[in-house]
C-alpha positions as CSV (number, residue, x, y, z in Angstrom):
1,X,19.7,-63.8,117.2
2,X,16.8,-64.5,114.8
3,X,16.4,-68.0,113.7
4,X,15.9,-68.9,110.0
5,X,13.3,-71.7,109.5
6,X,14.2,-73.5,106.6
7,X,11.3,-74.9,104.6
8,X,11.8,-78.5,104.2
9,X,9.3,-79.5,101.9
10,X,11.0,-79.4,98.2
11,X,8.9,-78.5,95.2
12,X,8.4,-80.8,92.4
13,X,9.1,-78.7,88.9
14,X,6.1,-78.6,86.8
15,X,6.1,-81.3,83.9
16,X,6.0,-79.4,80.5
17,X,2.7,-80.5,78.1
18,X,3.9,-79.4,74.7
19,X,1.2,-78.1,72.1
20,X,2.4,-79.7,69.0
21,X,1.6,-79.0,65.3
22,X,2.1,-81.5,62.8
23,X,3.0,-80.3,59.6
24,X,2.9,-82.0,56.5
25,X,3.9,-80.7,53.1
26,X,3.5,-82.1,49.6
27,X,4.5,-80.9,46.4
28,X,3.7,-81.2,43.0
29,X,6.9,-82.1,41.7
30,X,6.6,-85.4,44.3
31,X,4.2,-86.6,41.8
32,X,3.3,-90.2,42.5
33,X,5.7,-91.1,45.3
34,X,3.9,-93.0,48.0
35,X,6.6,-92.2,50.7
36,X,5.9,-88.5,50.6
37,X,2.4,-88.7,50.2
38,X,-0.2,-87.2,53.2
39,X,-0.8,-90.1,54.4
40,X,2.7,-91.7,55.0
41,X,3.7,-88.8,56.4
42,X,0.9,-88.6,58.8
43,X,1.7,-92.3,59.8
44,X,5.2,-92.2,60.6
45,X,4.8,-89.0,62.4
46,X,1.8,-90.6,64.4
47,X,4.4,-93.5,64.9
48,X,7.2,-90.9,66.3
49,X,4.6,-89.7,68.8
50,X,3.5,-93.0,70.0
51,X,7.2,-94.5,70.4
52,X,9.8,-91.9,70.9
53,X,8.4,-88.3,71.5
54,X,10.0,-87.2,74.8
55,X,7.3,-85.2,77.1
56,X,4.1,-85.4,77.6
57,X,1.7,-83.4,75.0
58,X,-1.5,-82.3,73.6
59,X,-2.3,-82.3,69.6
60,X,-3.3,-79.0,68.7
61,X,-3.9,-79.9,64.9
62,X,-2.3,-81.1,61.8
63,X,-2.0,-78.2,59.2
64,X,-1.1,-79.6,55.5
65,X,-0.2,-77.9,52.5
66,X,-1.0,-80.3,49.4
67,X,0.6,-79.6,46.2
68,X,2.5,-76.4,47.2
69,X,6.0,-75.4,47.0
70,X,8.2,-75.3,49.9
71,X,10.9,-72.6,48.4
72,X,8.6,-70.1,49.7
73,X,6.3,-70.0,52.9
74,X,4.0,-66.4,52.1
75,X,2.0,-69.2,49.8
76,X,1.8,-72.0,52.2
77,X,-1.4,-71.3,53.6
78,X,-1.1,-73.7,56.4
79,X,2.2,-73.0,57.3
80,X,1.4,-69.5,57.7
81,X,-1.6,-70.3,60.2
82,X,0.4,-72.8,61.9
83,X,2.9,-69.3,62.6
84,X,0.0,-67.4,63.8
85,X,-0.9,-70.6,66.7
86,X,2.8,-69.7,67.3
87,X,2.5,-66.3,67.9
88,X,-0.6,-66.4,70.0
89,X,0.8,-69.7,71.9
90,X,-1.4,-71.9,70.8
91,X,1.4,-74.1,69.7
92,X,5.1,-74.3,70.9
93,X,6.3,-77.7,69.4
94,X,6.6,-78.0,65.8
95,X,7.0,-81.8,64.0
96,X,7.4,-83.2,60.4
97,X,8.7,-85.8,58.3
98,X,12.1,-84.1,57.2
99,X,13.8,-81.0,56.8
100,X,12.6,-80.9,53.4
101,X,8.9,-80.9,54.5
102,X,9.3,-77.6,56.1
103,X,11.7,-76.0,54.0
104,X,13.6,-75.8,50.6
105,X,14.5,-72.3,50.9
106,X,17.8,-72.1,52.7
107,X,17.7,-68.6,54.0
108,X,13.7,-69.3,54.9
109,X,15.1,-72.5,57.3
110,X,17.8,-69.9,58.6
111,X,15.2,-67.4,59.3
112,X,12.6,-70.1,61.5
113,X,15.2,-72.1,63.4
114,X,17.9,-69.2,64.2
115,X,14.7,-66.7,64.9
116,X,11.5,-66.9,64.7
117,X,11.7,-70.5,66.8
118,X,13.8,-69.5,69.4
119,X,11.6,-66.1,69.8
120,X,8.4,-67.9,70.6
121,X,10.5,-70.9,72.8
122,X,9.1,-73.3,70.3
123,X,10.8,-77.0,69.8
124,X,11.2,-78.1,66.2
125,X,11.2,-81.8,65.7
126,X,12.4,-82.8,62.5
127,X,12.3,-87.2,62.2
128,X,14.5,-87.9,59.2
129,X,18.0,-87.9,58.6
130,X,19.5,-85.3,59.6
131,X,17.4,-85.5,62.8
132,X,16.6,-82.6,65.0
133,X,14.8,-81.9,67.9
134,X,15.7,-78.5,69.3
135,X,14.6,-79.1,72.7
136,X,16.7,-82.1,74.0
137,X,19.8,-81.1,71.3
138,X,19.2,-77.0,71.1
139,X,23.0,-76.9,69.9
140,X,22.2,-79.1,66.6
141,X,21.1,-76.0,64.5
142,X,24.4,-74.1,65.5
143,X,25.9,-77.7,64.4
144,X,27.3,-77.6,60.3
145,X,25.0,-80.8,59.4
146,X,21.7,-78.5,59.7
147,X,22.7,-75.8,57.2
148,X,24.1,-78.0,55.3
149,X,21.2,-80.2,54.4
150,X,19.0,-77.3,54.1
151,X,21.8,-75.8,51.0
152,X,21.3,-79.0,49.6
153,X,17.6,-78.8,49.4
154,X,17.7,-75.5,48.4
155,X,20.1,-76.7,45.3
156,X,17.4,-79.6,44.9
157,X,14.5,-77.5,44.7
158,X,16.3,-75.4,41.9
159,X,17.6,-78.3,39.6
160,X,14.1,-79.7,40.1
161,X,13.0,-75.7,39.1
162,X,15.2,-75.7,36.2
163,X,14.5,-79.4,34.4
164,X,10.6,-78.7,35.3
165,X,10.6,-75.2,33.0
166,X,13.1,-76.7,30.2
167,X,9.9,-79.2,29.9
168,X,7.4,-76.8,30.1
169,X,9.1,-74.5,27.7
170,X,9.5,-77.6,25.2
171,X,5.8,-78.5,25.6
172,X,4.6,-74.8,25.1
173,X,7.1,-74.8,21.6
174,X,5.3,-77.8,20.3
175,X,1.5,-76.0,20.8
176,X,0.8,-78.5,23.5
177,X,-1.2,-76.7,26.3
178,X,-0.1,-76.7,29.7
179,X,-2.3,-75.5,32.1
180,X,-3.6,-76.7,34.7
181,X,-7.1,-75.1,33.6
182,X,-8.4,-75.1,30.2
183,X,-9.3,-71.5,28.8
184,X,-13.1,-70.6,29.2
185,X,-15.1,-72.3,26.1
186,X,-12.7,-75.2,26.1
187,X,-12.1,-78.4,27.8
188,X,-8.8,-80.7,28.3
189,X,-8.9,-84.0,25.8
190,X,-9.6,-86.7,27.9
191,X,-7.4,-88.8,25.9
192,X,-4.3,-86.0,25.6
193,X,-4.2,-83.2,28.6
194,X,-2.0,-81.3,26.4
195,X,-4.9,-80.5,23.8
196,X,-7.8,-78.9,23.7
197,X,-11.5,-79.5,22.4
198,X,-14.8,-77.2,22.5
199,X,-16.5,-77.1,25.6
200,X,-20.1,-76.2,23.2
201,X,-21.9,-74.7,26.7
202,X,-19.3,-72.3,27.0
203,X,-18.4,-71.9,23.2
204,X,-21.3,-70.8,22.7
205,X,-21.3,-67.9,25.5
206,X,-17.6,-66.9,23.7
207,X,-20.0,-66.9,20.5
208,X,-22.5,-64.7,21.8
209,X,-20.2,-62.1,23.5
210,X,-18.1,-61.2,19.8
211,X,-21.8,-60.9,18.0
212,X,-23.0,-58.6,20.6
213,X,-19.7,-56.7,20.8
214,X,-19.1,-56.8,16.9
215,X,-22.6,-57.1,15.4
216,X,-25.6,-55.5,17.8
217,X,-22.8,-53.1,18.9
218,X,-23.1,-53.7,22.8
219,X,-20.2,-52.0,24.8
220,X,-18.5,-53.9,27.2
221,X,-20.3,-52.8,30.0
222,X,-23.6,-53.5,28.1
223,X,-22.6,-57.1,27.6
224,X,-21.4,-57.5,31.4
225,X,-24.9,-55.7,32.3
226,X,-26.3,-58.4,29.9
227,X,-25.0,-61.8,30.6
228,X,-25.4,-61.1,34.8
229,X,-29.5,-60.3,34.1
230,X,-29.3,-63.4,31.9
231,X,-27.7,-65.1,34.4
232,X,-24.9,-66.8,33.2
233,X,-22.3,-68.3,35.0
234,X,-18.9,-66.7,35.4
235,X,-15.7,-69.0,34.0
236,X,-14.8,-68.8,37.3
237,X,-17.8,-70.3,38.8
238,X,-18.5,-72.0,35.6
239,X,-15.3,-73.9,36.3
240,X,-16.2,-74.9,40.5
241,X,-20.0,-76.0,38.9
242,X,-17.8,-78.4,37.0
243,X,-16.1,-79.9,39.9
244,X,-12.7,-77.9,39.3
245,X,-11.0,-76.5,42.3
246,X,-10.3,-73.3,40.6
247,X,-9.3,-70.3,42.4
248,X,-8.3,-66.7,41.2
249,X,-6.1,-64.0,42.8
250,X,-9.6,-62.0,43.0
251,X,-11.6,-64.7,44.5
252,X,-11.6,-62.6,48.1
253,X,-13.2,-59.7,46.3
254,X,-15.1,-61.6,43.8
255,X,-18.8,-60.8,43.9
256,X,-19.7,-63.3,42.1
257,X,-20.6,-61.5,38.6
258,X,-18.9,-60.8,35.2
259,X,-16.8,-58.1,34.8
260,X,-15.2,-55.7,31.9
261,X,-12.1,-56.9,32.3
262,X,-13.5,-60.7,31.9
263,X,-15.0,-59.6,28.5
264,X,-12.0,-58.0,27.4
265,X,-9.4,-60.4,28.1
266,X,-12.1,-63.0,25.7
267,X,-12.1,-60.1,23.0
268,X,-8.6,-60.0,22.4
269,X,-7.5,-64.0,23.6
270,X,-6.4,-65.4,20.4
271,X,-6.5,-69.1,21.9
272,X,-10.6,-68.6,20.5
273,X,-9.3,-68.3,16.7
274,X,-7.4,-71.9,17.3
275,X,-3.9,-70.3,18.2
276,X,-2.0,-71.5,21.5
277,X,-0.4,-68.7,23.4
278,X,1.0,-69.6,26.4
279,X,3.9,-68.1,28.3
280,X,2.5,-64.7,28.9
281,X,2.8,-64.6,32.8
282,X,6.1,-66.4,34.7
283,X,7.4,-66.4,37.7
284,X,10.4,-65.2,38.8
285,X,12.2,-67.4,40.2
286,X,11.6,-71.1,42.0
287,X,11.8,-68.9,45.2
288,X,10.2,-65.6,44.5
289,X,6.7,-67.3,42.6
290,X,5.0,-63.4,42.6
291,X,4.4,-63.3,39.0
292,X,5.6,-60.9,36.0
293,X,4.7,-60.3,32.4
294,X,7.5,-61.1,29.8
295,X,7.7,-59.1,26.6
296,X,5.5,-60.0,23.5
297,X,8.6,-61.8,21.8
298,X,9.0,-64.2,24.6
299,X,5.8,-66.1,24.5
300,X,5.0,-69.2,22.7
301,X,2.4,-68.4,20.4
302,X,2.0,-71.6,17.4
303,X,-1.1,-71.2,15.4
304,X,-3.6,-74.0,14.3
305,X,-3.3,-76.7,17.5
306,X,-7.0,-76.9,18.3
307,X,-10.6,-76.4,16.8
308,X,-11.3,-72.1,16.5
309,X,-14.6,-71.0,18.5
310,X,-14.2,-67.7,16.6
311,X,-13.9,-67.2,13.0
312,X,-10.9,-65.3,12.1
313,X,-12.9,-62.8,10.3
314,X,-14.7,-61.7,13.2
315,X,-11.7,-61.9,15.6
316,X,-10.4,-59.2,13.6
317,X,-13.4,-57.2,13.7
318,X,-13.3,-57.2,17.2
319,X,-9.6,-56.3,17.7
320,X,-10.3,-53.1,15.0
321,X,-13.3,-52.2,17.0
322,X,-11.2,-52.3,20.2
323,X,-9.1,-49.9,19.1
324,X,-12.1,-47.1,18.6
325,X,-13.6,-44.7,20.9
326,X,-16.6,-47.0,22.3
327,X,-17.6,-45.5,25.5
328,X,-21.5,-45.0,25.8
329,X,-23.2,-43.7,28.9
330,X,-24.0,-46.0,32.3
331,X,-27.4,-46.3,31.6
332,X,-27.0,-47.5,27.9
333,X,-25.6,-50.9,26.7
334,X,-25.4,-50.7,22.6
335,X,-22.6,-48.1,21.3
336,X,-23.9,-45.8,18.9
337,X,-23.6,-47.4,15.3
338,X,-20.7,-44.7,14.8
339,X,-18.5,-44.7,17.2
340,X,-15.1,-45.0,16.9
341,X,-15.4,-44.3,13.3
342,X,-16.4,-40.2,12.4
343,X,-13.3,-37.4,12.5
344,X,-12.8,-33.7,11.9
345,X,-10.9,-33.3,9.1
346,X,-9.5,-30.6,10.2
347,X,-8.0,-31.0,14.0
348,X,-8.1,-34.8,13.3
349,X,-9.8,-35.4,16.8
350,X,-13.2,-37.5,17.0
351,X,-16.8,-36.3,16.6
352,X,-18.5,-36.0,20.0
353,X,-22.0,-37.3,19.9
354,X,-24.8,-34.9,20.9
355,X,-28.8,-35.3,21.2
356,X,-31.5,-33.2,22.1
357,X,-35.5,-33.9,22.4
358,X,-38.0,-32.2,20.3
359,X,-41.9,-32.1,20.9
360,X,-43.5,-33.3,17.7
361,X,-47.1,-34.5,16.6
362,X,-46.6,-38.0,17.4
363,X,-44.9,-37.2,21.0
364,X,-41.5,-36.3,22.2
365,X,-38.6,-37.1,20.3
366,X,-35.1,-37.7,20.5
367,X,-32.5,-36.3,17.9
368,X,-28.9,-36.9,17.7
369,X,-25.9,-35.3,16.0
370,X,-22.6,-35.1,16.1
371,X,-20.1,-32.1,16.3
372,X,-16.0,-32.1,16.5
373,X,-14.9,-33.0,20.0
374,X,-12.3,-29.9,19.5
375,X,-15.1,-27.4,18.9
376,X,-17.5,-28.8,21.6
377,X,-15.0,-29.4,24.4
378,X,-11.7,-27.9,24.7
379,X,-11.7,-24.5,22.7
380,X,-14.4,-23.0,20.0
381,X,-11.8,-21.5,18.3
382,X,-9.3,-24.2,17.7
383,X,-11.8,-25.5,15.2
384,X,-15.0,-25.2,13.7
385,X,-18.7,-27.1,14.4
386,X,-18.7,-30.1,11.7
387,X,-21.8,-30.6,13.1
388,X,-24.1,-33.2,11.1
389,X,-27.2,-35.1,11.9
390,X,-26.9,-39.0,12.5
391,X,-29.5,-39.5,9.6
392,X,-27.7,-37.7,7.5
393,X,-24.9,-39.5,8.2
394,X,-26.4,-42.6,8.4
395,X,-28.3,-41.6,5.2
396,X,-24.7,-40.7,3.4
397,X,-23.0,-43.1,4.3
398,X,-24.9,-45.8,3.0
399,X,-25.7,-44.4,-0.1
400,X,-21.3,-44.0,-0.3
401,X,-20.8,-47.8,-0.1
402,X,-23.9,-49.0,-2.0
403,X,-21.9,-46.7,-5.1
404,X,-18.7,-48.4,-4.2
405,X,-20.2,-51.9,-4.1
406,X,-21.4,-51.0,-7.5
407,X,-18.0,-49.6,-8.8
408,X,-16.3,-53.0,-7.3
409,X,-19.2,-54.8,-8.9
410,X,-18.2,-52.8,-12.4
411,X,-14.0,-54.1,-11.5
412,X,-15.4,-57.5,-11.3
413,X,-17.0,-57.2,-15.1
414,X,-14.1,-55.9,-16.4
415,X,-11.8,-58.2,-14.7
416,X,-13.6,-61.1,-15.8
417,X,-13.6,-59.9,-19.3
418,X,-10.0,-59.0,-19.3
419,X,-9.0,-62.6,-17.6
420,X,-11.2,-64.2,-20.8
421,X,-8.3,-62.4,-23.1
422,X,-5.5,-65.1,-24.7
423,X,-2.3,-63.7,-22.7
424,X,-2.6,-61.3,-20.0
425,X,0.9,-60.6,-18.2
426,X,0.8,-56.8,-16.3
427,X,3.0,-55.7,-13.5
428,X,1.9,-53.3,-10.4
429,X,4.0,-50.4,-9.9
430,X,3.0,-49.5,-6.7
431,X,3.7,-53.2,-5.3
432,X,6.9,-52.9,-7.0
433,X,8.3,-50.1,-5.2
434,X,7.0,-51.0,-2.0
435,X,9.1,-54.0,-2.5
436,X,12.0,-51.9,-3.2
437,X,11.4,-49.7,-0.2
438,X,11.2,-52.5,2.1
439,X,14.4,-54.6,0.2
440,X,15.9,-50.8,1.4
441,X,15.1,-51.2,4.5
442,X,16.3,-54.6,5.0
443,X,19.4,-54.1,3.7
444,X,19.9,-51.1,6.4
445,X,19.1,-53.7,9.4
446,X,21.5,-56.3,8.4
447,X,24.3,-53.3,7.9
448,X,23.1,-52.4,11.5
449,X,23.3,-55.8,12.6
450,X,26.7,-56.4,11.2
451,X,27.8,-53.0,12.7
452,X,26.8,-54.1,16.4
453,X,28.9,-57.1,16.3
454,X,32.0,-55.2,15.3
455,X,31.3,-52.7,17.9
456,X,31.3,-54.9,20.2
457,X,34.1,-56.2,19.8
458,X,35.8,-52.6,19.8
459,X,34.3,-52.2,23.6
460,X,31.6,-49.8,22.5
461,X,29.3,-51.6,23.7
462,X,28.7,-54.6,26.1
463,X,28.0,-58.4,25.2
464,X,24.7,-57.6,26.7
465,X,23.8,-54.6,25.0
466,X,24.8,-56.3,21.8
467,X,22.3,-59.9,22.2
468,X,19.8,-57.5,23.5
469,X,20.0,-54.5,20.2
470,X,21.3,-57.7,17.8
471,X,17.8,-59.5,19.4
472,X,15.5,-57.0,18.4
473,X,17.1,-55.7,14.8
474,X,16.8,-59.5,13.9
475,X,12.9,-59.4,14.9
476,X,12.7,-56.4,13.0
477,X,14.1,-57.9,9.8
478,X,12.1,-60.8,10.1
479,X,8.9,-58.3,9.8
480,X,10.0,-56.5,7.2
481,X,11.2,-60.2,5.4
482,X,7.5,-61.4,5.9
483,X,5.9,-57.8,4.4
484,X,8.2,-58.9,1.3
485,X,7.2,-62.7,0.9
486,X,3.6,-61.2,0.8
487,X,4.5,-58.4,-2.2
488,X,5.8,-61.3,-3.8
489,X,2.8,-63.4,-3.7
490,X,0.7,-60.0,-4.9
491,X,3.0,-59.4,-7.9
492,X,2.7,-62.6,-8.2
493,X,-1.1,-62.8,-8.3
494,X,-1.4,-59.9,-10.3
495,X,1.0,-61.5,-13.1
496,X,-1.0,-64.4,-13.6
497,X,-4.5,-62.1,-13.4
498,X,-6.4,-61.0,-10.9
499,X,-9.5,-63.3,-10.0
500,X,-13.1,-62.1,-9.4
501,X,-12.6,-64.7,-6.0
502,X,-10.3,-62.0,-4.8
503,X,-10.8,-61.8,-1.2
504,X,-11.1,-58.0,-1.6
505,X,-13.9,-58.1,-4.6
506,X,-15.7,-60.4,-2.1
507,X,-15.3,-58.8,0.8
508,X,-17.6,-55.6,-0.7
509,X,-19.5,-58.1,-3.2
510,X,-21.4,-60.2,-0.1
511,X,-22.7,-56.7,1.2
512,X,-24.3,-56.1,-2.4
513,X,-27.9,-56.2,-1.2
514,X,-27.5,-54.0,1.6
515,X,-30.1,-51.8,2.6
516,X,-29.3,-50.7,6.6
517,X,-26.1,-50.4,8.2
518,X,-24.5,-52.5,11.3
519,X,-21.1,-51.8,13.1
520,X,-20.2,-55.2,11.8
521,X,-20.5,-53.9,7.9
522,X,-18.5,-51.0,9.2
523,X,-15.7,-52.3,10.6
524,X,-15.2,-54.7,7.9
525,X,-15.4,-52.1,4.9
526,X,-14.4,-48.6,6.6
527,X,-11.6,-47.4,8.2
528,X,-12.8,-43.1,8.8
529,X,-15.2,-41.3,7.7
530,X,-14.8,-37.4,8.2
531,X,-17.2,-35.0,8.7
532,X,-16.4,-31.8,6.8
533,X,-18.4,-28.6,6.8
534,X,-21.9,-27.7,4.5
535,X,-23.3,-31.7,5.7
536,X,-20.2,-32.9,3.4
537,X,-18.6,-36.3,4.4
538,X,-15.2,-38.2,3.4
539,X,-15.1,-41.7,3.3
540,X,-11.8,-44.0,3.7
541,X,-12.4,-47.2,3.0
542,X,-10.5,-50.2,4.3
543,X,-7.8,-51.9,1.6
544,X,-7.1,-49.0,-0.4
545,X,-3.9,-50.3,-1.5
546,X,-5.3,-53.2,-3.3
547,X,-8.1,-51.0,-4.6
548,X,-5.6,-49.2,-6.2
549,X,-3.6,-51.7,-8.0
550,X,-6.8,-53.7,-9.3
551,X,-7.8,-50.0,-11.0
552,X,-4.1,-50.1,-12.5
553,X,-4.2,-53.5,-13.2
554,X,-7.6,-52.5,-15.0
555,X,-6.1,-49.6,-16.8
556,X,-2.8,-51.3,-18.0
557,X,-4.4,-54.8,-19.4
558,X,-7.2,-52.5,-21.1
559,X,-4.9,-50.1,-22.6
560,X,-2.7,-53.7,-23.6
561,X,-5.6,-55.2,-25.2
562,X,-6.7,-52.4,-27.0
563,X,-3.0,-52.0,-28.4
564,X,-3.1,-55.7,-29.4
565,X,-6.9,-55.0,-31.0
566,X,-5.8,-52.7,-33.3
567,X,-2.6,-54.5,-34.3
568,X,-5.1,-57.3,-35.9
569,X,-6.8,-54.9,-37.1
C-alpha cells in the first residue's frame, strides 16, 4: 500500500502591492473653488493613503488633467495615459477625489467600472460620497447608488453645458469677444477681456500681408515664401513667444512656418475691418466636443466693437481679388498685374497667360501674351486665339481709364454747374424701377411666407419644415428690404443733386494723375476687360449702375434748365 506524505509546511499567500494612479481632474467651469482645486485634491487623496488605504502599495504617478472636461475622456490627455499604464500593467489601482473627478459622462462611467476595470483586474477607489472601492466592496458598482450618482452628474454637467452657452451666446450678441485667444494683430484689454485693442507688432504684419496681396500683387504662396525668408514669426508661435499656452489641432505637424491657409483665413477675417464674428465653429454637444461649422446665419457677426487694422476699402479689394484666377508658377511670388481680370468674349472663359524669349541686341528677352484659355487648352476649334501682347494690353488699358477719368472729370464740371442752378429736382428712372422690381419681389416672399404657415396647418408640411423654409424666406426678405432702404437713399440723393463728393466721382478722380498701372488701381476701378480679335479690347468698369444715372441725371437737369432758359427768354 503506498503511503502519501503529506507536506506539513503551509504556504503563506503572497501580500498584494497595488500600483496606484492618482487621478486628479479640474475643470474650467470649477472656476475659483478652492476644494476642487489640484492641490486639495492631491492632499486629501495623500491623506486617504496615509490613513485608510487597505494594502500595501507603490505610487506609480499622479496624472492631472487641469482645465478639461470630464463629459468626455478621448480629450483628457492624462486620463488616456493613465489607460495605457493600465493596459501594459503598469498600474492596477485607480484613486481620486469623487466620482465626478473621473467621470461626468454616464455611459463613459458604465463603460470603465462594468468593463474596461474589471478586464485589466484594476481596483477603483473613489473617496467621496458615494464611496467606492472595488476591491474590498466589488458588488458596490452592481449596487443602484453608483449609477445613480454618475446620472446625476451627467445631468450636472449638462445644466452647467446649457447655462455656460446661454452666456456665451448673450456675450457674443452684445460684440463682446470671447475667446480664450485674441485674433492675430490683436490683444485682450487689460482692463475688459471681452474687448479688443491693436497688438501694433502684429498689426503691422496684418498691414503688410493685404498691401502685398492687394498692391505689389504677391500670391499667396509668394507672401508665405516671403514672410518665412523674412523671418517672421507665426501667430502661432507669435502667441507661445508671448507667454500664451497656445496650442492648435496642427501643432503635431506644424513645421514651424507660415502657410497659405494662414494667409487666407487673414484675407477674408473680417474681425481686421473692426467687426466681431464669433460663433463660426461649435461643438456639438457638452459630450461629443469634435467640432462643426454652423451655417453663415447662425453666427454672431456686430460691426464696429474695436479699432479696424484694415481699412474697409482695401478689405474689399482683397475679398474681389480673391475671387479671381491668381495662380502664378512655384518659382514666382507676384501675380501677373492681370490676372483674374482679362476674358474671351466669346466662350466667356479666361485668358491663359503665355511667354516666350527672344534674342535681341541688348540680350535675351522675355515676352508675354495672352491667348483664350478655350483656344489654348481644351479644343482649337471651340474658339478662336484672342491672342494680344501684355504691352498692348497694358498700353490699352491705361490709355481706357485715363479717357474715363477725364469723361468723370467732364460729369464733375457739369454737375457742379448744374447744382449752382436755383431749383434742381430730377428723378432716376432706372433706380425707380429697380425699386419696383424688388417691392415685386418682396411682396412674393411675404405671400410665400404666409402660404407656409397655412400649409402647415393643412399637414402639408411639418412644423419643422415650416421654421426651417419660414427661417430662410424671412432672411431673404430682409435682403431684398435692405437693397430697397438703399434705392431710397439714392433717389433720394439724386433729388436733392448729386454732389461732386460722390463717392463714385472720387473714387476715379484720386487716380487722375495716373501714369502706370497696379492690381490695386484695377480692382478698385475694373471689373473685366475682354480681349476681342484684331488687338481690340472691352472694358467694364466697376459701378456701372451709378455711372449711368449720374449721365441721366446730367441729361434730364440740362435738358430742364435749358427749358427754363428759354422760358426767360
Amino acid at each position: 500500500m503506498a503511503r502519501i506524505r503529506k507536506n506539513t509546511k503551509v504556504q503563506k499567500p503572497r501580500q498584494k502591492i497595488w500600483k496606484i494612479a492618482i487621478y486628479i481632474r479640474l475643470s474650467k467651469d470649477d472656476g475659483h473653488d478652492e476644494s476642487l482645486s489640484v492641490t486639495n485634491q492631491r492632499k486629501i487623496i495623500q491623506e486617504y493613503l496615509d490613513h485608510t488605504f487597505i494594502g500595501e502599495y507603490v505610487l506609480v504617478d499622479y496624472y492631472i488633467d487641469d482645465g478639461q472636461s470630464g463629459t468626455t475622456d478621448y480629450e483628457r490627455i492624462d486620463f488616456q495615459r493613465m489607460i495605457r499604464d493600465i493596459e501594459t500593467g503598469k498600474v492596477d489601482c485607480i484613486i481620486c477625489k469623487t466620482l465626478a473627478r473621473a467621470f461626468r459622462n454616464y455611459s463613459d462611467q458604465g463603460y470603465f467600472l462594468e468593463r474596461i476595470f474589471p478586464l485589466y483586474n484594476v481596483r477603483f477607489i473613489s473617496i467621496g460620497d458615494p464611496a467606492i472601492d472595488t476591491y474590498i466592496n466589488p458588488e458596490v458598482v452592481q449596487g443602484l447608488e453608483v449609477p445613480m450618482a454618475g446620472l446625476l452628474n451627467d445631468r450636472y454637467a449638462a445644466r452647467i453645458s446649457n447655462d455656460i452657452r446661454r452666456t456665451f451666446d448673450t456675450k457674443r450678441r452684445n460684440g463682446e469677444f470671447i475667446g480664450a485667444f485674441a485674433p492675430y494683430g490683436y490683444k485682450k484689454n487689460p482692463e475688459n477681456k471681452n474687448h479688443l485693442i491693436i497688438d501694433e507688432k502684429a498689426a503691422q504684419v496684418v498691414r503688410n500681408i493685404y498691401h502685398w496681396f492687394v498692391y505689389d500683387g504677391m500670391s499667396k504662396s509668394g507672401i508665405v515664401k516671403h514672410l518665412n525668408e523674412l523671418g517672421v514669426p507665426t501667430p502661432s508661435q507669435y502667441k507661445q513667444q508671448r507667454g500664451f499656452n497656445h496650442r492648435t489641432p496642427n501643432d503635431a505637424k506644424n513645421d514651424g512656418m507660415w502657410s497659405i491657409g494662414t494667409i487666407g483665413r487673414i484675407l477674408i477675417n473680417k474681425m481686421y475691418i473692426g467687426t466681431m464674428v464669433q460663433g463660426q465653429q461649435r461643438v456639438i454637444s457638452y459630450k461629443i466636443h469634435d467640432k462643426i461649422t454652423p451655417p453663415k446665419d447662425e453666427w454672431f457677426v456686430v460691426e464696429n466693437t474695436h479699432d479696424p487694422i484694415i481699412e474697409m476699402a482695401l478689405f474689399e479689394k482683397a475679398q474681389s481679388l480673391q475671387k479671381r484666377d491668381t495662380r502664378t508658377a512655384p518659382s514666382e511670388k507676384k501675380v501677373h498685374l492681370f490676372s483674374g481680370f482679362l476674358r474671351c468674349p466669346d466662350c466667356g472663359m479666361g485668358m491663359t497667360r503665355k511667354s516666350y524669349r527672344r534674342q535681341t541686341k541688348s540680350g535675351l528677352k522675355e515676352y508675354a501674351y495672352y491667348v483664350c484659355s478655350t483656344y489654348a487648352i481644351k479644343h482649337k476649334e471651340k474658339c478662336t486665339r484672342h491672342s494680344m501682347s501684355t504691352e498692348s494690353i497694358t498700353e490699352t488699358v491705361l490709355r481706357a481709364i485715363q479717357a474715363q477719368i477725364a469723361l468723370i472729370d467732364d460729369m464733375a464740371t457739369i454737375i457742379k454747374a448744374i447744382n449752382k442752378q436755383p431749383i434742381i429736382r430730377t428723378k432716376s428712372k432706372q433706380l425707380e424701377q429697380l425699386y419696383k422690381v424688388k417691392q415685386q419681389e418682396l411682396e412674393k416672399i411675404t405671400a410665400v411666407t404666409d402660404n407656409l404657415y397655412i400649409d402647415w396647418k393643412c399637414g402639408d408640411i411639418t412644423k419643422v419644415e415650416y421654421l426651417r423654409m419660414k427661417a430662410k424666406f424671412e432672411q431673404k426678405a430682409d435682403e431684398v428690404t435692405q437693397v430697397m432702404a438703399n434705392l431710397e437713399t439714392e433717389m433720394s440723393t439724386i433729388q436733392k443733386g448729386i454732389g461732386v463728393n460722390h463717392p463714385y466721382l472720387q473714387i476715379f478722380l484720386k487716380y487722375q494723375n495716373i501714369q502706370t498701372l497696379d492690381r490695386g488701381l484695377l480692382v478698385e476701378l475694373i471689373d473685366t476687360i475682354y480681349i476681342h480679335e484684331n488687338n481690340e479690347i472691352t472694358i467694364q468698369f466697376n459701378f456701372a449702375d451709378q455711372h449711368q444715372y449720374m449721365l441721366e441725371f446730367i441729361q434730364q437737369n440740362k435738358k430742364q434748365f435749358m427749358t427754363m432758359k428759354n422760358q426767360v427768354m
